[in-house]
N, C-alpha and C positions, 0 to 999 in steps of 0.2 A: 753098126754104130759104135762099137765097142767101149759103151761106158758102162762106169762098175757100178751096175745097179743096185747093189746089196751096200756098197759104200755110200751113193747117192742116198737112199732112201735111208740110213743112219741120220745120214745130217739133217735129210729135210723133216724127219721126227722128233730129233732134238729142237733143233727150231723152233716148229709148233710148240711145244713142253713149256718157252717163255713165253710167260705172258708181256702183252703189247698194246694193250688198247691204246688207241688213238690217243695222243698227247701222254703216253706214262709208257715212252719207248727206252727207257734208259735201260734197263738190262738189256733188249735185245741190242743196243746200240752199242753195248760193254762187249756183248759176247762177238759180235761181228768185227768190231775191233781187233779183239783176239786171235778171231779166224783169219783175217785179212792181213794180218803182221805174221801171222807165222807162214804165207804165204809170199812174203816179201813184198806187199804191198804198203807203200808211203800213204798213211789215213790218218785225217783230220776227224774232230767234231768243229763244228761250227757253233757260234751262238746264236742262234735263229731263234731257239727256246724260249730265250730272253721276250722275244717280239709272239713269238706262236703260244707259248703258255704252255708247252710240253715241257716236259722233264731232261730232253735232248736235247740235241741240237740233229742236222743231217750230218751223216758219213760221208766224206768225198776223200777218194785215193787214186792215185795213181802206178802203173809199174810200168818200169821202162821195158822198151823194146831189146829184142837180143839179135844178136847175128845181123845175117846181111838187111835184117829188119826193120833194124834199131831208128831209124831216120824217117821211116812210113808216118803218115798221116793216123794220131791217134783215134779210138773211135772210145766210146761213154757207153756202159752197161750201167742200167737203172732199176732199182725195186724199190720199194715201200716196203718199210720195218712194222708196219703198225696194223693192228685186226679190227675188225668193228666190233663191238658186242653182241651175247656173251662171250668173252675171251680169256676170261681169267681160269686156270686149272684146267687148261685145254690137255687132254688125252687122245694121241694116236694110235688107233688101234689098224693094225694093217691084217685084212683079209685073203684069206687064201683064193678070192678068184681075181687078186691083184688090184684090189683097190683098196686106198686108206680112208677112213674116216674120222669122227671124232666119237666120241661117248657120247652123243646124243644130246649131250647139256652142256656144248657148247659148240662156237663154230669150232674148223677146222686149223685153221690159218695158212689153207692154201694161197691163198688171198692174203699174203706175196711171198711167203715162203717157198714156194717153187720155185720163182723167180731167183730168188736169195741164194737156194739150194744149186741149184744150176747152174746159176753165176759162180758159185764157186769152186762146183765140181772142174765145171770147163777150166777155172784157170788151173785146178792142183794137176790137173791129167798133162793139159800140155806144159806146167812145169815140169812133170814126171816121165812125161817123154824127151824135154830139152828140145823142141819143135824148135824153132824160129819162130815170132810174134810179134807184129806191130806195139808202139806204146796203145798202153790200155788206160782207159779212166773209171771210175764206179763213185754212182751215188745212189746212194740210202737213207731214204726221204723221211723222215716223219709225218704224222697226219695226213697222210693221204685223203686216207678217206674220210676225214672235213672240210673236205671243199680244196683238196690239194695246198692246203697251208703251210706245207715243210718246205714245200720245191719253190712254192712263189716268194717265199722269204730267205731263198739259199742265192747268194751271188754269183752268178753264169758269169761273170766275167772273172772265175778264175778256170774255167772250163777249156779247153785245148782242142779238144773234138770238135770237127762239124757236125758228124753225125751221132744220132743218141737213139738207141736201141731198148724201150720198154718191155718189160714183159707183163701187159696186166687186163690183157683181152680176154675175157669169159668166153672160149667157142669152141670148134673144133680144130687141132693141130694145125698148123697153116696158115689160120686165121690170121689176119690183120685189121685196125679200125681204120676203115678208108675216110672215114668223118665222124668228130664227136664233137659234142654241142655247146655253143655260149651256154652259161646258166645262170641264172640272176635268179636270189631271192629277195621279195619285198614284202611290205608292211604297209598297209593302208590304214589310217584313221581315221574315222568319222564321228566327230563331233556333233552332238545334238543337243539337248535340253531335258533333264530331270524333272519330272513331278512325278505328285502321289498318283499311284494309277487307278486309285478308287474315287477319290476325292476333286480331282481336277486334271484326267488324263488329256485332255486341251491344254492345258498350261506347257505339256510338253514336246517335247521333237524328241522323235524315236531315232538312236543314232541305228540304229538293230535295223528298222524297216527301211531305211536305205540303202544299209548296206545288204540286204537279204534282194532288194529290189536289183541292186549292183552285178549282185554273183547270180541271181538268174539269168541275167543276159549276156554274160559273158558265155564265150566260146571253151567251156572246160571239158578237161580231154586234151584231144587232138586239134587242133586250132585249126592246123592244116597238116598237109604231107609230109612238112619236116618241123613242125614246131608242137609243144606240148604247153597246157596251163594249168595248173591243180589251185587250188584254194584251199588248205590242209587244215589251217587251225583261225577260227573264230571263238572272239572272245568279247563278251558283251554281259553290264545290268550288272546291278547291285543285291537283286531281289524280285519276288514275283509281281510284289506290287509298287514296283518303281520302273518308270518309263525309262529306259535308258541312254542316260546320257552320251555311251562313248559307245565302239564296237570298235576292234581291230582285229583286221583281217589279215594275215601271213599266208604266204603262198612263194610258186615258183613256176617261171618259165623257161624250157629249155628250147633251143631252135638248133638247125644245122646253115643256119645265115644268119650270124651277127646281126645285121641291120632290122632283119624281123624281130628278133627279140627284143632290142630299144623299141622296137616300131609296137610290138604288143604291149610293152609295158604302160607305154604313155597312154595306149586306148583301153586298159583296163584304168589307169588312175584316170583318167576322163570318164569314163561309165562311174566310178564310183562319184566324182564330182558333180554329175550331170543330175543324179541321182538321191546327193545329199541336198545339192540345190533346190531340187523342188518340193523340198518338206522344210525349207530355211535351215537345215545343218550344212555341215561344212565337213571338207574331205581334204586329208593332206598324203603323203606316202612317200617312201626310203625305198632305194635298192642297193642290191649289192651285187657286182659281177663276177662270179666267183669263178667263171671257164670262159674260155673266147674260143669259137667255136674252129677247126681246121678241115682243112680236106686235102687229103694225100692223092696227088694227080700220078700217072702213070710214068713218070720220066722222074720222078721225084730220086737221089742217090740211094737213100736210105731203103725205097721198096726195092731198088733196083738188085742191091746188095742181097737182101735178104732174099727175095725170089732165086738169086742164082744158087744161095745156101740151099732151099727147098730143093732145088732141083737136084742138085749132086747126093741130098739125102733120097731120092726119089718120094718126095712128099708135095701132094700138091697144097695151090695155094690159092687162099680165098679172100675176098675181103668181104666186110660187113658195115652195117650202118650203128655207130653205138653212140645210146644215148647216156651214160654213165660219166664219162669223163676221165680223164686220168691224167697223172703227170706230162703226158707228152703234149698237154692243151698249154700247160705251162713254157715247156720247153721252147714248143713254135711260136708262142708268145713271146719271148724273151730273142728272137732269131735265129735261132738254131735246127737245123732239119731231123725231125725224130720219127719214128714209127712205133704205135702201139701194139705189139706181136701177143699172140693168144698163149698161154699157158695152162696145164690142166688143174682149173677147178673149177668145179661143178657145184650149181646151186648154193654158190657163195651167199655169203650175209645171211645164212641159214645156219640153224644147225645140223642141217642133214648135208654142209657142207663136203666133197669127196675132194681128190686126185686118185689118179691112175698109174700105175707102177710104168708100165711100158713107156706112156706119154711123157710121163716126168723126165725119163732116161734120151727121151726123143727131145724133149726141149732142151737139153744139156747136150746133148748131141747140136741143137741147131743156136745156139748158145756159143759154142766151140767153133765151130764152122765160122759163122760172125767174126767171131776174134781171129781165125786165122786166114779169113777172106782178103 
């Protein structure tokens, strides 16, 4: 594979070192800047921040093709700038049996610095070898990981590429998301009726005991084979001895069929309706669709592409069912063909966050491959 893995794992160290939490991506979006111009790449910020509420805006750049290349069909490498929490004073400490971590008290920020890292090894090596190279494009999203807010506020119609190459599948080397899921979150409210609860608890309508009557008969969990429904936070009552008036319920449902997820949603606000109704309160609720859900068919270019990469690397290749979501929900949403490709981190959104030296070196290897496919 011959990448310089001592040079790799420099940068993807540094990297980690800014901090980036979601929406407060401006230094790493400064520094990548820098890496990407001194790499000859043509890079923008956008004003997306404006509308996202981050400190940034996305990175989108381009570098043209060389040689007899120059005229090929550009392709789109993509990462996420931004870590979940804690991420602030992130420490990489790199281990002698080849794996990186963090200090323990914070995550890592493999989760997307690998990605970032790779992305750029691959282009400095084959500037440094004067390869030949189709045009290249790169974006570097903000907020990913709330609800992919960078990418669906970034304008795909200045994008040149048909195909767009993620790197942000949590698995083993190989790995690809053969489907990730619509996600909606919503908010139900149930309105009721206030009395004293010592004095006149008839006077009141408990908004609480139907919405409690509501979330038991819902299917939470596993709905079905491909759909999820959680009920995370209730909030209900003024006091122990006040009947309460309101309760709202927040939740999420994720499916791997769009139409199931509208299809759950409306029969969970119907069970809370059905269920406000027959105590005389009343039930209303909001959602929001923050993924729409895809599935990468077997002829699809973009796996086609990447599979032939694996193969010349002798790596095999797997695909998975993911219910996370990632910018490539975005991408296909917007019309463009993309794949969500695995990178090594491990027990992401953790502190016990890792990558792996080798792996890292092998997704810059398959990173490169890509670009010069």
């Amino acid at each position: 594979m011959d990448v310089n893995q001592t040079r790799l794992v420099q940068l993807f160290t540094s990297l980690t070192a800014i901090d980036a939490e979601s929406f407060h991506e401006r230094k790493m979006a400064d520094h990548l800047m820098d890496l990407l111009e001194g790499l000859g790449v043509s890079v923008t910020m956008d004003e997306s921040g404006k509308a996202t509420g981050s400190d940034a805006g996305n990175l989108f750049g381009s570098l043209p093709g060389t040689g007899e290349r120059a005229g090929e069909e550009p392709l789109l490498f993509l990462a996420h700038m931004d870590t979940v929490a804690p991420g602030r004073g992130k420490r990489a400490n790199v281990r002698e049996d080849g794996t990186i971590t963090s200090d323990g008290t914070t995550v890592l920020g493999a989760d997307d610095m690998t990605a970032a890292a790779s992305i750029l090894e691959a282009v400095r090596e084959i500037k440094e070898t004067g390869t030949p190279h189709r045009p290249l494009e790169f974006l570097f999203t903000t907020a990913e990981e709330a609800y992919t807010v960078g990418a669906s506020a970034f304008d795909f119609s200045r994008v040149r590429s048909k195909e767009v190459f993620a790197f942000d599948c949590s698995d083993r080397m190989g790995s690809y998301s053969q489907t990730e899921p619509t996600l909606i979150s919503f908010s139900i409210t149930v309105k009721g009726r206030a009395a004293h609860a010592g004095f006149e608890p008839e006077q009141g309508i408990n908004a609480l005991l139907a919405a409690a009557r509501a979330i038991a008969s819902l299917p939470l969990g596993r709905a079905d084979d491909h759909t999820t429904l959680n009920i995370g936070l209730v909030q209900s009552g003024t006091g122990t001895n006040v009947v309460p008036a309101l309760a709202i319920c927040q939740g999420e449902i994720r499916s791997l069929v769009h139409e199931d997820a509208l299809a759950l949603y409306e029969k969970t606000l119907a069970c809370f309706q059905k269920e406000a109704a027959a105590i005389g309160a009343t039930a209303s609720g909001e959602k929001v669709i923050h993924l729409t859900a895809y599935r990468i068919e077997k002829e699809d270019p973009a796996l086609g592409r990447y599979q032939k990469v694996l193969e010349e690397l002798h790596l095999p290749a797997y695909q998975k069912v993911q219910y996370g979501g990632s910018d490539i929900n975005v991408v296909r949403r917007k019309g463009l063909d993309g794949i969500c490709i695995a990178n090594p981190m491990y027990r992401a959104h953790t502190c016990a966050e890792y990558t792996v030296i080798r792996e890292l070196a092998e997704l810059a290897a398959i990173v490169r491959g890509l670009m010069l496919s």
